[in-house]
PyMOL Python script that loads the backbone (N, CA, C, O; Angstrom):
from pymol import cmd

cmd.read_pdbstr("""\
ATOM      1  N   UNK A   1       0.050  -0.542 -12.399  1.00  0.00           N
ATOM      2  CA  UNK A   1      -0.333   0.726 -11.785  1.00  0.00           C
ATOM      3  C   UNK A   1       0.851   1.688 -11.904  1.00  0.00           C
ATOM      4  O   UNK A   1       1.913   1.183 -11.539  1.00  0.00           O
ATOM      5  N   UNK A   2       0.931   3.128 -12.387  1.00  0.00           N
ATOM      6  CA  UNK A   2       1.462   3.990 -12.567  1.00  0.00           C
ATOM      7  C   UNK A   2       2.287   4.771 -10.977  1.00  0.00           C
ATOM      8  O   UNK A   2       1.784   4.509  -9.885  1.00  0.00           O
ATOM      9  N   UNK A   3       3.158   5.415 -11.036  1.00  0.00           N
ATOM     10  CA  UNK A   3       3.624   5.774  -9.920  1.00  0.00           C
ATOM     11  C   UNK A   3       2.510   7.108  -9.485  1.00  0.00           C
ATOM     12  O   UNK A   3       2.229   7.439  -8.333  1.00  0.00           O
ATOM     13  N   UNK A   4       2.210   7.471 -10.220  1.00  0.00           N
ATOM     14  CA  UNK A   4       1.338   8.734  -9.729  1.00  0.00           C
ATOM     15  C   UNK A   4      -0.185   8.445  -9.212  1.00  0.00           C
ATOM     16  O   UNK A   4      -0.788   9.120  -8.378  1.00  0.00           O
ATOM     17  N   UNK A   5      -0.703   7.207  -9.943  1.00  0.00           N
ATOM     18  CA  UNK A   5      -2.428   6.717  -9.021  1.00  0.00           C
ATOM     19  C   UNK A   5      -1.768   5.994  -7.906  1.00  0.00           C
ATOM     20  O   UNK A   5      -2.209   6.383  -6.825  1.00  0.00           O
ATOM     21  N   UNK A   6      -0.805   5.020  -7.797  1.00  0.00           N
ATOM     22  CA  UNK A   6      -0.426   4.819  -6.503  1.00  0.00           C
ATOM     23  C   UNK A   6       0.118   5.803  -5.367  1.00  0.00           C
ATOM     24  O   UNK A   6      -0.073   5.550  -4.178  1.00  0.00           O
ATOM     25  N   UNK A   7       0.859   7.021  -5.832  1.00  0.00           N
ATOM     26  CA  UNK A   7       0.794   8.231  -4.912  1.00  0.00           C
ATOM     27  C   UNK A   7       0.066   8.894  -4.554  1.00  0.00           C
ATOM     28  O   UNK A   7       0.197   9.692  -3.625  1.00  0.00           O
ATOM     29  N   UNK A   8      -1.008   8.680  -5.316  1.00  0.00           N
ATOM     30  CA  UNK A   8      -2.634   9.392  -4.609  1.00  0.00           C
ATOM     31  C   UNK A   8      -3.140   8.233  -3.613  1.00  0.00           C
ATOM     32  O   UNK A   8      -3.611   8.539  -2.517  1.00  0.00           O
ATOM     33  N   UNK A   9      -3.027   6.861  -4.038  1.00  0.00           N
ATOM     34  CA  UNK A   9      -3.633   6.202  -3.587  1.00  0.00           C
ATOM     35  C   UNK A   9      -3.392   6.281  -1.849  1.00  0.00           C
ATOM     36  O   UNK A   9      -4.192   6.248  -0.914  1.00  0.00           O
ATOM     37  N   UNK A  10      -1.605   6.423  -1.926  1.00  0.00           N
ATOM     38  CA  UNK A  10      -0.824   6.373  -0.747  1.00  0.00           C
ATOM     39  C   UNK A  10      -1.163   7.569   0.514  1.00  0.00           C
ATOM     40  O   UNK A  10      -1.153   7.651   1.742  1.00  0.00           O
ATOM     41  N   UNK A  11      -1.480   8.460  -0.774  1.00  0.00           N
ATOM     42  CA  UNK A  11      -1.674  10.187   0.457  1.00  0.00           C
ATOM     43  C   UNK A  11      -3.260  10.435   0.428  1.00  0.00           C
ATOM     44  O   UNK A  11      -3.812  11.510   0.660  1.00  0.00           O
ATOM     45  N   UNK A  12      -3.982   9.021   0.042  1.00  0.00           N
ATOM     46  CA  UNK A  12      -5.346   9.147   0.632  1.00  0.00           C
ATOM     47  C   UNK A  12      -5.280   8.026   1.950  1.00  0.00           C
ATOM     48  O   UNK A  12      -5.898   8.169   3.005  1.00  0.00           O
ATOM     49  N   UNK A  13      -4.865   7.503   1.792  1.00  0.00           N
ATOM     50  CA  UNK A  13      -4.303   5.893   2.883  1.00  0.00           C
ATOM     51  C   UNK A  13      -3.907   6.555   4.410  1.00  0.00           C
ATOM     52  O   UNK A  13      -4.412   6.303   5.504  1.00  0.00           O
ATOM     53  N   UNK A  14      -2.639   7.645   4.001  1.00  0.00           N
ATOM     54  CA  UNK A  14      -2.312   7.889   4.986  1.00  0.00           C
ATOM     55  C   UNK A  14      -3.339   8.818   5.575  1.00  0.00           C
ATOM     56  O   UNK A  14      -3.191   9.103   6.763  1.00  0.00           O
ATOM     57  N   UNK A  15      -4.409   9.360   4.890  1.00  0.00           N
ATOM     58  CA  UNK A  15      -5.036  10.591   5.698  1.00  0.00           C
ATOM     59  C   UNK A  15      -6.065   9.569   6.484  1.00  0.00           C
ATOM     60  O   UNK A  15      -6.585   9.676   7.594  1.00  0.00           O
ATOM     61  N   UNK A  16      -6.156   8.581   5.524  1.00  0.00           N
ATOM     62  CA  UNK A  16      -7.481   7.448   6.417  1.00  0.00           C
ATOM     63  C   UNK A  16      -7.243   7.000   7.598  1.00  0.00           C
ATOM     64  O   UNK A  16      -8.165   6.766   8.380  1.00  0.00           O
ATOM     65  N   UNK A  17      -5.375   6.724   8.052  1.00  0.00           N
ATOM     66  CA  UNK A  17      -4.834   6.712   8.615  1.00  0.00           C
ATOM     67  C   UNK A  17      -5.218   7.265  10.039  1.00  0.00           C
ATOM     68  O   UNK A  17      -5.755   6.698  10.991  1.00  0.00           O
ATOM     69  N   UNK A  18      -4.714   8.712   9.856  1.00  0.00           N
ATOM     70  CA  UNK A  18      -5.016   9.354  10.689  1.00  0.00           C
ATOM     71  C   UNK A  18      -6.384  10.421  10.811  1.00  0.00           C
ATOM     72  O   UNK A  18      -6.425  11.619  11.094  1.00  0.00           O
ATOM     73  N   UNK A  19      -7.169   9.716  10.564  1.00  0.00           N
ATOM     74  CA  UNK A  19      -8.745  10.374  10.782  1.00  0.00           C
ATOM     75  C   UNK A  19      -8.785  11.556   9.970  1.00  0.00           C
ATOM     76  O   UNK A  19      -9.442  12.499  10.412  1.00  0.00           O
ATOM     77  N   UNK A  20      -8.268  11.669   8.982  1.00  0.00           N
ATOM     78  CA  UNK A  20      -8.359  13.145   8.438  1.00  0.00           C
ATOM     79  C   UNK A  20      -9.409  13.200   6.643  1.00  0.00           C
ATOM     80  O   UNK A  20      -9.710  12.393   5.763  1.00  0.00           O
ATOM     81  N   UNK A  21      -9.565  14.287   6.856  1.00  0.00           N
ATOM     82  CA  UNK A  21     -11.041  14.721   5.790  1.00  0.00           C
ATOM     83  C   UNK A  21     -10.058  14.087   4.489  1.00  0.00           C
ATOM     84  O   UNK A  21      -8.848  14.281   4.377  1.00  0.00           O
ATOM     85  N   UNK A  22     -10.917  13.290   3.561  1.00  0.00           N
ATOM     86  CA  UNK A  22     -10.901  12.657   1.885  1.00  0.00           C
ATOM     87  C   UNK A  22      -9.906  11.496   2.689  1.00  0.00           C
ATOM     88  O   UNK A  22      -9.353  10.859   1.793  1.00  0.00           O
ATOM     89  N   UNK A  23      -9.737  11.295   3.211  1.00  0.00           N
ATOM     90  CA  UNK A  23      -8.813   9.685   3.654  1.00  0.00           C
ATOM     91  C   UNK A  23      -9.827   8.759   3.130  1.00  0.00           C
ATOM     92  O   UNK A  23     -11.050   8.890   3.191  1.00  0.00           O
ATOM     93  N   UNK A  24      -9.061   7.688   2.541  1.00  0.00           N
ATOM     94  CA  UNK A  24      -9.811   6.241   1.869  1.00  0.00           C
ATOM     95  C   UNK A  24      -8.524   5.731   2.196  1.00  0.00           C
ATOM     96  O   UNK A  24      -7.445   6.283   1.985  1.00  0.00           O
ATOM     97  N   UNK A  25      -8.870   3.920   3.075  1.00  0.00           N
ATOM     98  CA  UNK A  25      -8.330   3.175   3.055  1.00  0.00           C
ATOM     99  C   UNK A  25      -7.578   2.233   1.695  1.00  0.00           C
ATOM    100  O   UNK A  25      -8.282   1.699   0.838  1.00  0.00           O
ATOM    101  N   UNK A  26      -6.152   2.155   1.688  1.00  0.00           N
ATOM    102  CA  UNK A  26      -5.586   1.559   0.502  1.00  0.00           C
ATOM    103  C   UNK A  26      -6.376   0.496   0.084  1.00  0.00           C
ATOM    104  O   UNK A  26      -6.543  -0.361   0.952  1.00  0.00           O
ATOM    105  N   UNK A  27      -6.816   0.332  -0.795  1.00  0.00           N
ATOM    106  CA  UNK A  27      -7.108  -1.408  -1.682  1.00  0.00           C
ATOM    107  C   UNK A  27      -6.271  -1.421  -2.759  1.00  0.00           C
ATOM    108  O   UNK A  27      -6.510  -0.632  -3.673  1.00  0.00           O
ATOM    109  N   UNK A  28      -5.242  -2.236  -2.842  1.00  0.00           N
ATOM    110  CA  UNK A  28      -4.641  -2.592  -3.786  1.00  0.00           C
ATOM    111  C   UNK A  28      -4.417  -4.116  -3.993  1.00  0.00           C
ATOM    112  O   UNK A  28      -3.325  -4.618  -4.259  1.00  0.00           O
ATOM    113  N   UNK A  29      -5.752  -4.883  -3.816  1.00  0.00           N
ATOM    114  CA  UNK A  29      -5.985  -5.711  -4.152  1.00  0.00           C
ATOM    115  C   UNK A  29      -5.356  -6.237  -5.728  1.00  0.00           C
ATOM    116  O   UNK A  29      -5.344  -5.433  -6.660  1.00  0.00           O
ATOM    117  N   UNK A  30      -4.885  -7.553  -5.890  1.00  0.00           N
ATOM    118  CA  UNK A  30      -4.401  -7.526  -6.303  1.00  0.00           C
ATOM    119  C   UNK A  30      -3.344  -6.871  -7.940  1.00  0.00           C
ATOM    120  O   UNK A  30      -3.035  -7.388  -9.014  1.00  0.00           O
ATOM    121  N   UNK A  31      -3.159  -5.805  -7.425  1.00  0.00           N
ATOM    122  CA  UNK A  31      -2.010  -4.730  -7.849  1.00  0.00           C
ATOM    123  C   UNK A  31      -0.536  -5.638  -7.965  1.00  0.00           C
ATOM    124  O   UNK A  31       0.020  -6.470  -7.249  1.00  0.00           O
ATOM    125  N   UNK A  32      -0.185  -4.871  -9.515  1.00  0.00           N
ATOM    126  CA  UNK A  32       0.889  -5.031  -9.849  1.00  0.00           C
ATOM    127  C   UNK A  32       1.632  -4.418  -9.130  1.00  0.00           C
ATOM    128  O   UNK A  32       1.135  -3.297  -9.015  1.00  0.00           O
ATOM    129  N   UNK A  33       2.799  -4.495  -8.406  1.00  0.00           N
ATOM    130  CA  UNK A  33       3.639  -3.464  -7.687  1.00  0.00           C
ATOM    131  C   UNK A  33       5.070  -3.937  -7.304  1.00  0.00           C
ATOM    132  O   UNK A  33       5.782  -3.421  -6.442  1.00  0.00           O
ATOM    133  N   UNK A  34       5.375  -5.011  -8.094  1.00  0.00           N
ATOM    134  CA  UNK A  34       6.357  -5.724  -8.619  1.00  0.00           C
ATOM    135  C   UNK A  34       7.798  -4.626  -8.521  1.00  0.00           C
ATOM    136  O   UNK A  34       7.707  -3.645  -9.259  1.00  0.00           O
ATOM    137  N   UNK A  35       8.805  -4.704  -7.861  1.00  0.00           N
ATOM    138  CA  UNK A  35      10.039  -3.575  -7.755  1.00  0.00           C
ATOM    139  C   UNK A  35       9.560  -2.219  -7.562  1.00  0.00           C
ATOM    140  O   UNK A  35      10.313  -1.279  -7.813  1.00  0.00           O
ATOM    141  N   UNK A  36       8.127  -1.986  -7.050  1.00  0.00           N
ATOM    142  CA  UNK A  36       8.081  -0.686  -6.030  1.00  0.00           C
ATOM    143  C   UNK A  36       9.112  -0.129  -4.972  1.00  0.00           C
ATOM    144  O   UNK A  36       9.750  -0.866  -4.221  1.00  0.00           O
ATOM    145  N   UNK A  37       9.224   1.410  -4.990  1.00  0.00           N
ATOM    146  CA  UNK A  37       9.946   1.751  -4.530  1.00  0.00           C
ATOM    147  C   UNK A  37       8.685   2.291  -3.287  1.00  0.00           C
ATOM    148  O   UNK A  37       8.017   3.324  -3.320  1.00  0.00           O
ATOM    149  N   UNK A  38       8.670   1.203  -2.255  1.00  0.00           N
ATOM    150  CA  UNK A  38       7.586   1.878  -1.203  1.00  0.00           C
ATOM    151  C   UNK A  38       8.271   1.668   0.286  1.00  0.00           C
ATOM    152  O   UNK A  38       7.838   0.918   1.161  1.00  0.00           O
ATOM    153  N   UNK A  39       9.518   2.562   0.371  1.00  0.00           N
ATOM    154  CA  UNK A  39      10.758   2.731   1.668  1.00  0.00           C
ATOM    155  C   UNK A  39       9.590   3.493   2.419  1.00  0.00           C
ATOM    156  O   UNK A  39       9.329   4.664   2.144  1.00  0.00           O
ATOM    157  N   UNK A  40       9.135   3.018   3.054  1.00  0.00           N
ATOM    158  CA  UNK A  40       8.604   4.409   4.815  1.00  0.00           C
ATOM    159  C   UNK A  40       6.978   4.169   4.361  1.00  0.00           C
ATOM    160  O   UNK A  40       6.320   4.690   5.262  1.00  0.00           O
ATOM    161  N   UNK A  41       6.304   3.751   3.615  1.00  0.00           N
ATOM    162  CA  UNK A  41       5.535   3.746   3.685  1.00  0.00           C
ATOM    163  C   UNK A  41       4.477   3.753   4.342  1.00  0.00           C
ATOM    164  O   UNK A  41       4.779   3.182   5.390  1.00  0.00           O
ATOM    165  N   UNK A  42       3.162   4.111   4.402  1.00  0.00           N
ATOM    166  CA  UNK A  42       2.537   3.833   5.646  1.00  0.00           C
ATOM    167  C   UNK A  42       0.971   2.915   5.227  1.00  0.00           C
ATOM    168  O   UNK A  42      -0.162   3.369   5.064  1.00  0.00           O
ATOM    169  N   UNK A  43       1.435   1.597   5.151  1.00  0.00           N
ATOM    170  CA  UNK A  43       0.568   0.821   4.309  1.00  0.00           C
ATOM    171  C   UNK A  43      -0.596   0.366   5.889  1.00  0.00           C
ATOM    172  O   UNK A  43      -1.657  -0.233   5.713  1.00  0.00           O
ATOM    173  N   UNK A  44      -0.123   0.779   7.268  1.00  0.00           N
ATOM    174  CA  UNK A  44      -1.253   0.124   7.709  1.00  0.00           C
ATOM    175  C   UNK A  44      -2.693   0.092   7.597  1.00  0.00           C
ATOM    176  O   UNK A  44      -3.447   1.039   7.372  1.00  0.00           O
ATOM    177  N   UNK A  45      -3.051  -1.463   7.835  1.00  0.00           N
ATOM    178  CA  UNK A  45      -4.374  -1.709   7.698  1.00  0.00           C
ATOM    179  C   UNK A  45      -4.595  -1.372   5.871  1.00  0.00           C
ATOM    180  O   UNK A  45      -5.681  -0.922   5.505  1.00  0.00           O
ATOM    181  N   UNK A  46      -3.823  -1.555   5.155  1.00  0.00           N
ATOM    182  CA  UNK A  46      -4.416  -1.356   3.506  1.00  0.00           C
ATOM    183  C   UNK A  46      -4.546  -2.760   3.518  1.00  0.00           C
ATOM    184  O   UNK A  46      -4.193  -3.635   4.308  1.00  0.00           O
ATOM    185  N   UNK A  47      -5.378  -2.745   2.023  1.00  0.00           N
ATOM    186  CA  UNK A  47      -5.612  -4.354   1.554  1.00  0.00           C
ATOM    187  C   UNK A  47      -5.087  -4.587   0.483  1.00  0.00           C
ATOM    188  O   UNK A  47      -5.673  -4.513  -0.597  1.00  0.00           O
ATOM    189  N   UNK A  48      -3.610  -4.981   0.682  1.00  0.00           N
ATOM    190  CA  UNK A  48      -3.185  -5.605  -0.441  1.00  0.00           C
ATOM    191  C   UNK A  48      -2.811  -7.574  -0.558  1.00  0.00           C
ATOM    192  O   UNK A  48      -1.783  -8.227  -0.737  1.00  0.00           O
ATOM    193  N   UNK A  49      -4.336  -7.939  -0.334  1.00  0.00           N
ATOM    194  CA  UNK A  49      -4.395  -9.334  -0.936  1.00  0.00           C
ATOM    195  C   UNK A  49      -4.361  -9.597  -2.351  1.00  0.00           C
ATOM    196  O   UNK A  49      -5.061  -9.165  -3.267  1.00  0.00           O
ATOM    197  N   UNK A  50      -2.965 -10.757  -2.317  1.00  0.00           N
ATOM    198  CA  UNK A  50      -3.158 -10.848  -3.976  1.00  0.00           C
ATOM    199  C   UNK A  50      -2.028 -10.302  -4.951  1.00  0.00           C
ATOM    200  O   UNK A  50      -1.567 -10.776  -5.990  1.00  0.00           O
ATOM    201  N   UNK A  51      -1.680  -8.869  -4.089  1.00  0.00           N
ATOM    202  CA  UNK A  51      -1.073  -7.967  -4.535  1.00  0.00           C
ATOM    203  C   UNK A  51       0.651  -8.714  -5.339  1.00  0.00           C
ATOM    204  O   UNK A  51       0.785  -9.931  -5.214  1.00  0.00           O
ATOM    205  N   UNK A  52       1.344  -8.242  -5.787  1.00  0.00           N
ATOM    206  CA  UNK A  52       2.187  -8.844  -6.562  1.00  0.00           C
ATOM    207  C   UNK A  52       3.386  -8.206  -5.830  1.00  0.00           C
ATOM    208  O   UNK A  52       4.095  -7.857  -6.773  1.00  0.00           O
ATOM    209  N   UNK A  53       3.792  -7.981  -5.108  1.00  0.00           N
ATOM    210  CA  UNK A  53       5.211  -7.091  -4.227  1.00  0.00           C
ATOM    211  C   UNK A  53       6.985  -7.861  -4.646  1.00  0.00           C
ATOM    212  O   UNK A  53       8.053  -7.621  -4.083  1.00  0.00           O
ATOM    213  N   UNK A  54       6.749  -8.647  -5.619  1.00  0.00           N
ATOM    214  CA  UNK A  54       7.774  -9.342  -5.405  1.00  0.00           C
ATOM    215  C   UNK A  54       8.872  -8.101  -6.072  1.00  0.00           C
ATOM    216  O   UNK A  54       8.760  -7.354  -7.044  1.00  0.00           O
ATOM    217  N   UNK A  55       9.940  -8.287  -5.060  1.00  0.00           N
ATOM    218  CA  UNK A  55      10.926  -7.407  -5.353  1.00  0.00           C
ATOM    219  C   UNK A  55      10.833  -5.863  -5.026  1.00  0.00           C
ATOM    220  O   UNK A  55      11.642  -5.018  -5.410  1.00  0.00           O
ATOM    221  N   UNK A  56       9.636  -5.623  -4.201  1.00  0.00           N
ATOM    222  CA  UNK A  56       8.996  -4.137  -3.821  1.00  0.00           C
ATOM    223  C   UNK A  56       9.603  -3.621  -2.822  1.00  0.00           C
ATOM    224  O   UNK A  56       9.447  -4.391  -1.875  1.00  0.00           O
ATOM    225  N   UNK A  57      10.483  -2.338  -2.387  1.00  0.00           N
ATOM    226  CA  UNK A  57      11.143  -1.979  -1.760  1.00  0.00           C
ATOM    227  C   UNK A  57      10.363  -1.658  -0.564  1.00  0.00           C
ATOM    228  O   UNK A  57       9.762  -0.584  -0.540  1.00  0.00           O
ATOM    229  N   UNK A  58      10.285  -2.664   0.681  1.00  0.00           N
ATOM    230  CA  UNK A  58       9.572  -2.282   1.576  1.00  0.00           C
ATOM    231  C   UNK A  58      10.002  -1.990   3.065  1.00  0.00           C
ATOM    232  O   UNK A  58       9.519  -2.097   4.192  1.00  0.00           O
ATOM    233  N   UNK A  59      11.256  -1.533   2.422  1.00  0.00           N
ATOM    234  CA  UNK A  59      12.146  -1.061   3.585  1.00  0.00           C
ATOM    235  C   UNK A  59      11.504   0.050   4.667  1.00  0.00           C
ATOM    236  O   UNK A  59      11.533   1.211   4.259  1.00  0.00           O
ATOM    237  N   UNK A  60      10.782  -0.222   6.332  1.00  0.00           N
ATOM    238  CA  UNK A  60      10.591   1.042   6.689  1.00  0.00           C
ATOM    239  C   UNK A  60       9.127   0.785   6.662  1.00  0.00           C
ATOM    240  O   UNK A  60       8.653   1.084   7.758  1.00  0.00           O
ATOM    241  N   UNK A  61       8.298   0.379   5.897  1.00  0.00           N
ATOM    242  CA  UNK A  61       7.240   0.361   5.532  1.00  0.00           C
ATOM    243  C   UNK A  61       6.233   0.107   6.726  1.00  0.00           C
ATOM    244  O   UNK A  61       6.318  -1.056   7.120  1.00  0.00           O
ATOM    245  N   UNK A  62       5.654   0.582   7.153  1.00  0.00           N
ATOM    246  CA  UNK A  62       4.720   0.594   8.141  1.00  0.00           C
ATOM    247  C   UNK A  62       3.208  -1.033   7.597  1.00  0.00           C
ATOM    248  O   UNK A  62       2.424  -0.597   6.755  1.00  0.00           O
ATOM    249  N   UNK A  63       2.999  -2.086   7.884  1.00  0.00           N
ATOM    250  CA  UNK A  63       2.653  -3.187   7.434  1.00  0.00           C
ATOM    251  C   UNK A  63       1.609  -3.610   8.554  1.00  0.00           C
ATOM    252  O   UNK A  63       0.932  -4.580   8.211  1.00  0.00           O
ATOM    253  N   UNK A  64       1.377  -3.199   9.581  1.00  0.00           N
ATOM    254  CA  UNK A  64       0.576  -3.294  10.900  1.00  0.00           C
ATOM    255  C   UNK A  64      -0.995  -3.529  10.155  1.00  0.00           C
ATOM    256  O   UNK A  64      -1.740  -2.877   9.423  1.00  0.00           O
ATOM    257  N   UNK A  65      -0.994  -4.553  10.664  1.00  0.00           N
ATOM    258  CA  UNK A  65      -3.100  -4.747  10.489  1.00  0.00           C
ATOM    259  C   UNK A  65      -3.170  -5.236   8.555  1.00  0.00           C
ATOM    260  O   UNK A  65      -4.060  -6.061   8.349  1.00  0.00           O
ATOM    261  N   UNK A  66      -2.493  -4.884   7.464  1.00  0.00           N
ATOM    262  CA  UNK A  66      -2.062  -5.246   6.381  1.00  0.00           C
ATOM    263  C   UNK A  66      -2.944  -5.988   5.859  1.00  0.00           C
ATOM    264  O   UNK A  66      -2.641  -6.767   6.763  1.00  0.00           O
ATOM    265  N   UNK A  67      -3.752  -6.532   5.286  1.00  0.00           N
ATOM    266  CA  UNK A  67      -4.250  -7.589   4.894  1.00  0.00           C
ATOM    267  C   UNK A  67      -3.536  -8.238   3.297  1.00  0.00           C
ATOM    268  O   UNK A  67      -3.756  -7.996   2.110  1.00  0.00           O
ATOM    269  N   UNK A  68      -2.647  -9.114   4.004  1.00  0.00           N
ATOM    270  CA  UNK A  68      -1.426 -10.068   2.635  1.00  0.00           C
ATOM    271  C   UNK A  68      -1.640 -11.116   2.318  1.00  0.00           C
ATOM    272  O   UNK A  68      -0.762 -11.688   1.672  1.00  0.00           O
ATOM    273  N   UNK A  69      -2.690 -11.716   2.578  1.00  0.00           N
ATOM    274  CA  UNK A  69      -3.283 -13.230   2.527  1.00  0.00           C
ATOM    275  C   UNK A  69      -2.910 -13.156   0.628  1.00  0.00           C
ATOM    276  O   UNK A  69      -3.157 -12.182  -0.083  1.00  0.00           O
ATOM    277  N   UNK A  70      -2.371 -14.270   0.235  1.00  0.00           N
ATOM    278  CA  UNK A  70      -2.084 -14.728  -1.259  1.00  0.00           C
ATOM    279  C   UNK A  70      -1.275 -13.355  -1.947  1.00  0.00           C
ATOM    280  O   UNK A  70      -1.432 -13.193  -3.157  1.00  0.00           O
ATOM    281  N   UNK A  71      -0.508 -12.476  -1.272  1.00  0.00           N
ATOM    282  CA  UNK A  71       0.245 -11.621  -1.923  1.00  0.00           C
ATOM    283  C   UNK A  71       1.659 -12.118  -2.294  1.00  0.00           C
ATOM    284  O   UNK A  71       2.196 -13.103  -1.788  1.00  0.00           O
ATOM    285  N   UNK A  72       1.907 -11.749  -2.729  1.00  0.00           N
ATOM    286  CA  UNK A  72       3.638 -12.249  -3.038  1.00  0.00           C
ATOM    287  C   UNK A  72       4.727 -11.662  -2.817  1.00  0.00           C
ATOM    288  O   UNK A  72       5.245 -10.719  -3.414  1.00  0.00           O
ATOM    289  N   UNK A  73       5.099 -12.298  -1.858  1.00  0.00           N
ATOM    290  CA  UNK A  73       6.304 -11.307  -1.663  1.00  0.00           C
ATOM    291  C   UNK A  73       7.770 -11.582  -1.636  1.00  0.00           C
ATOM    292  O   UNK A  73       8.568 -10.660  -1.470  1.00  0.00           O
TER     293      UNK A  73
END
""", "prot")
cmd.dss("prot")
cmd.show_as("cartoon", "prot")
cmd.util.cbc("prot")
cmd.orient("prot")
């Protein structure tokens, strides 16, 4: 996955987040995202089962409700 569909993906996540109009919850089922730079993120409640994080900068990262079952991290 490219840095720019995952930055849409991220600033639709966060609007789902907070109840706001075009918000879609993250699925990044299993997604490559291997040495992501995702510091502050606000991944709650996304679904990244599966997902590949190893080495993913998740410093900060908001992870609450998460779904990580078989992700790697």
């Amino acid at each position: 996955m490219d840095r720019k569909e995952l930055d849409i993906i991220l600033e639709k996540h966060h609007k789902w987040v907070n109840d706001e109009a075009d918000g879609k919850r993250a699925d990044l089922r299993g997604a490559y995202l291997r040495g992501a730079y995702l510091e502050g993120a606000d991944l709650e409640g996304a679904d990244l089962r599966g997902a590949d994080l190893e080495g993913a900068d998740l410093r900060g990262a908001d992870l609450v409700g998460a779904y990580l079952r078989g992700a790697d991290l």
